[in-house]
N, C-alpha and C positions, 0 to 999 in steps of 0.2 A: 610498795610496789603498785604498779601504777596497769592496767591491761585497756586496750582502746576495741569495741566490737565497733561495726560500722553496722547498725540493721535498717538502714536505709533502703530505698527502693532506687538508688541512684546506678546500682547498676555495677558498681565502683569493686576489684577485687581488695580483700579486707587489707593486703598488703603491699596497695596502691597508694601512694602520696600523691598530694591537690599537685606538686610543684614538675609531675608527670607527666599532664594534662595540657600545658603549654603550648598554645598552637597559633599561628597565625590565622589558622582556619575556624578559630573558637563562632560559634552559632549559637549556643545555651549554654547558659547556668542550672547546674542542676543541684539540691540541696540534699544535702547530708544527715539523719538524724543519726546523733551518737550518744553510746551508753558508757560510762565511762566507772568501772568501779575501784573503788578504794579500799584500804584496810576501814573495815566498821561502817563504810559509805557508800550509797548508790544514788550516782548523779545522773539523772535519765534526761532525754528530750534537751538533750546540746544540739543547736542547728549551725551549719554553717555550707558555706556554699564553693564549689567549686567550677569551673571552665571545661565544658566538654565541646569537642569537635564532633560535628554532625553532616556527614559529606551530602549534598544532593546527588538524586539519581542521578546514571550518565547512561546516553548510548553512546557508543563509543565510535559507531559506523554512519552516527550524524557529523556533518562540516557546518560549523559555524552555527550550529542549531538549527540546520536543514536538514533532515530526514528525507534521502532520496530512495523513493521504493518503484523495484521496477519487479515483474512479475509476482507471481506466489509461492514460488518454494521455498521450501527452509526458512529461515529465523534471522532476527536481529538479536543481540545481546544486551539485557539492561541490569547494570552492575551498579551495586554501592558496594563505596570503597570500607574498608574494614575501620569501624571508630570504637572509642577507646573502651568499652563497655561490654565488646560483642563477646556474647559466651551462645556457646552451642546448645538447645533446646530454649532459646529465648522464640518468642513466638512472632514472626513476618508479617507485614501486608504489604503486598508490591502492585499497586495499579496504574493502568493508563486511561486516561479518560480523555473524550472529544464529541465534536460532536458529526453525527450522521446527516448524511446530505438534506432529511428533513425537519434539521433541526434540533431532534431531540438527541439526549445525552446517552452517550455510549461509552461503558467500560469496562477494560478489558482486565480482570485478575485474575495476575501473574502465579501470586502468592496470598492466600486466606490465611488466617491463620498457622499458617505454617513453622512447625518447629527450625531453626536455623541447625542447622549440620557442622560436623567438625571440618568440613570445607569449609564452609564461609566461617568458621574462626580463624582459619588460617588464611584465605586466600581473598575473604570480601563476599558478600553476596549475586552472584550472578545467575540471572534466570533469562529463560528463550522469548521473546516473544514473535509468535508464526507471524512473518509476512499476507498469511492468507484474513488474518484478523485486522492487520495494519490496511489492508484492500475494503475494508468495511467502510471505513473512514475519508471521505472527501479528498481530492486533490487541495492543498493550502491547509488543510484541518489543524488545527492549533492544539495540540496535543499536551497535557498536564500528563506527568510521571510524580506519583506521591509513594514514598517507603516511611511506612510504621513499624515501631515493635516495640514488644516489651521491654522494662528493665528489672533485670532478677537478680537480684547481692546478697550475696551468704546465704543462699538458698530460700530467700521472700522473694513474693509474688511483686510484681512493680507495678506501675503507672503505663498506658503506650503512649510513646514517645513520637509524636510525629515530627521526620527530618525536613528540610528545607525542600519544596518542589521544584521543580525543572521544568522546563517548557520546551518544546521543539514544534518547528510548523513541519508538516508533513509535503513531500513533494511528487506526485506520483507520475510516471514514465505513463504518456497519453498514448493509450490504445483502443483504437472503435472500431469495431470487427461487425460486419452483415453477414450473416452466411443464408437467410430467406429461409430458414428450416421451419419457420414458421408459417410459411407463402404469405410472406407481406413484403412490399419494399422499407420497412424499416421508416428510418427516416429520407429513406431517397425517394424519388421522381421519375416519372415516366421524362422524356426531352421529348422535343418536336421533331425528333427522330424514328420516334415511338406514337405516330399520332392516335392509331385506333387503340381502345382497348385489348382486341384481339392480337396483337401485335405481341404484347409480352406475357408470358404466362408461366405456369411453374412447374418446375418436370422433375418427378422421382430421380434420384438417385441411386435409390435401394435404399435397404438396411444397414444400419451402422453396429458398428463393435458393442455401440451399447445399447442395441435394440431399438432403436429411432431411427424413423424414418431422413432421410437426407433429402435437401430440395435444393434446385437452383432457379434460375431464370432463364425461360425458352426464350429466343428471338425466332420466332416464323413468319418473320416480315410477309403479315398477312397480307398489308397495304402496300408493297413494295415502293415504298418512299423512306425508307428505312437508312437514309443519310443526316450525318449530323448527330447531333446530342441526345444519344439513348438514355442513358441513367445522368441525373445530377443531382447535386445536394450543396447546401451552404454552411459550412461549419461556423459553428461560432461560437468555441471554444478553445479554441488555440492561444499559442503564447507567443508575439511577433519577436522575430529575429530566431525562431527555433526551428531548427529541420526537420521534418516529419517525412517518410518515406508513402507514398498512395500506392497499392497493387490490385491487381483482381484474377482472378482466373476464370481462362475460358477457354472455350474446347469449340472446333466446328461440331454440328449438328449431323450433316450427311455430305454425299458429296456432288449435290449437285451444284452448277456453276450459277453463277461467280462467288469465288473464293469471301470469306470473309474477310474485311482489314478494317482493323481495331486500334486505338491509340487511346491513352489518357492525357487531360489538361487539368491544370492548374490555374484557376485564375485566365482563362484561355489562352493558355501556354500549355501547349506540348512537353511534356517530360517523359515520353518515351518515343519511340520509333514507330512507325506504323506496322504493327504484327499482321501478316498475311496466315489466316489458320487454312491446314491444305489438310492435317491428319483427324480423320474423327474419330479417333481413338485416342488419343494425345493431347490434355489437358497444358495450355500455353500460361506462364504466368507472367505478366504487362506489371512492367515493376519501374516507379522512377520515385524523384526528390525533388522537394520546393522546401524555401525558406518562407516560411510565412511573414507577410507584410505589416499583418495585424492578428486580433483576433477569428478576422473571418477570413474565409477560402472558398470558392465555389469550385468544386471538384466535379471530373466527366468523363465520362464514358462516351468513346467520339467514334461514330463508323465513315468509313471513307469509303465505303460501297452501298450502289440504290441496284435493286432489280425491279424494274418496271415488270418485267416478266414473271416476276413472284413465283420463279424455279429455284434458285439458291438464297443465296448470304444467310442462311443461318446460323445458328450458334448456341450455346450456354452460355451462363453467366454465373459465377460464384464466387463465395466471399472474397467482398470487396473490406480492404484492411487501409487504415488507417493510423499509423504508430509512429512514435517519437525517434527520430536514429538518436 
């Protein structure tokens, strides 16, 4: 009589056969020791090797191995598929690794150590990874997904087994939001609209929900020559043939005359209508669309009113937004 144990680290249940293991999908060979005894004999340290399938990580919400992220809520899913080995309390590593806009390397774990659960024997391993971590990572960031883990057979400790990696480039939905809470124009400019210093400056808003001060941009066309290109800026970071939406809000200041009227350009095009502000209580929001040309855009904040008499055209100014439709 003949008994076969398998006390291998391969992972393999003891009454699994190699001819099981068949897969188009085969990635590694993993070896077998077997102890094989007999009447009056023990034949230790038989090696032989069989064909295991080892799925690479997937996210399943990338096309094409583009990972499109637009906001921060909630989570992507990144799943290995179930292979032939997977028994429950075997021990996980699920990371993502890239690199950070200066360079150095970032990673993000899924899973440490982690015991696998009688979910993922049945159903494959799938873990969350937050959107708000995948935002850490550069627009284009070329993203490595690596899954390890133990192999445990007949109750021994195994080898980690690392699976085949996956790669996905990251794509993130362009958003550049000012809102001057700081009192600085950011990366914007004063326009020849704006010629004195005194002309633009920064006006509480109050307190906010979360105990911070709010600011925007006074215009008190101290110079009353306050026609033309108030705020402008040159982007140069966009992606040509893509739509981006430009807005800003603004609210008149008081109500002496003349009304204020506002428009935004693109490129010195007009993409919205000339907003006339008559309520100074009533925050107006100036919202239009361009396709970008190229990488760069030169975006503006246009007034169509001058008071030589520097009695009215005032206004606020606040976040100005720049986002991908």
């Amino acid at each position: 009589m003949i008994n076969k144990q398998l006390t291998s680290k391969s992972g393999i249940k003891c009454d699994q056969k190699p001819a099981q293991l068949n897969s188009p999908e085969i990635t590694k060979v993993m070896t077998i020791r077997s102890t094989v005894t007999r009447v009056c004999e023990v034949i230790t340290d038989l090696h032989f090797s069989v064909p295991v399938a080892l799925s690479r990580p997937e996210v399943p919400e990338a096309v094409d191995d583009v990972l499109t992220l637009r906001g921060d809520e909630g989570s992507v899913a990144v799943v290995v598929k179930k292979w032939d080995f997977l028994k429950a309390g075997q021990s996980g590593w699920l990371e993502v690794t890239g690199l950070l806009e200066d360079g150095t390397a970032h990673t993000v774990k899924l899973m440490e150590g982690e015991p696998l659960t009688d979910s993922d024997e049945k159903e494959g391993v799938s873990r969350p990874l937050l959107r708000k971590e995948l935002n850490k990572f550069p627009n284009k960031a070329e993203l490595t997904v690596v899954f390890r883990t133990t192999v445990d057979a007949c109750c021994e400790d195994g080898p980690v087994i690392t699976f085949p990696e996956s790669k996905y480039t990251l794509r993130k939905y362009y958003r550049d939001l000012t809102d001057f809470n700081d009192r600085t124009f950011g990366r914007w400019e004063r326009g020849p609209g704006a010629p004195d210093p005194r002309d633009l400056t920064f006006e509480s808003l109050g307190v906010a929900s979360d105990g911070n001060e709010q600011y925007s941009v006074k215009n008190f066309t101290h110079t009353g020559k306050n026609l033309g290109v108030i705020l402008h800026r040159e982007f140069d970071d966009l992606e040509s043939g893509t739509t981006y939406a430009f807005s800003a809000r603004v609210r008149r200041y008081n109500t002496s005359d003349p009304t204020p009227k506002l428009s935004l350009k693109a490129d010195n095009v007009a993409i919205t209508s000339i907003e006339v502000l008559t309520d100074p209580n009533t925050w107006v929001t100036l919202a239009g669309t361009f396709v970008a040309s190229s990488n760069f855009a030169l975006l503006v904040l246009h007034s169509h009113e001058r008071d030589p008499g520097i009695a009215g055209n005032d206004y606020l100014i606040d976040y100005l937004l720049v986002e991908e439709v």
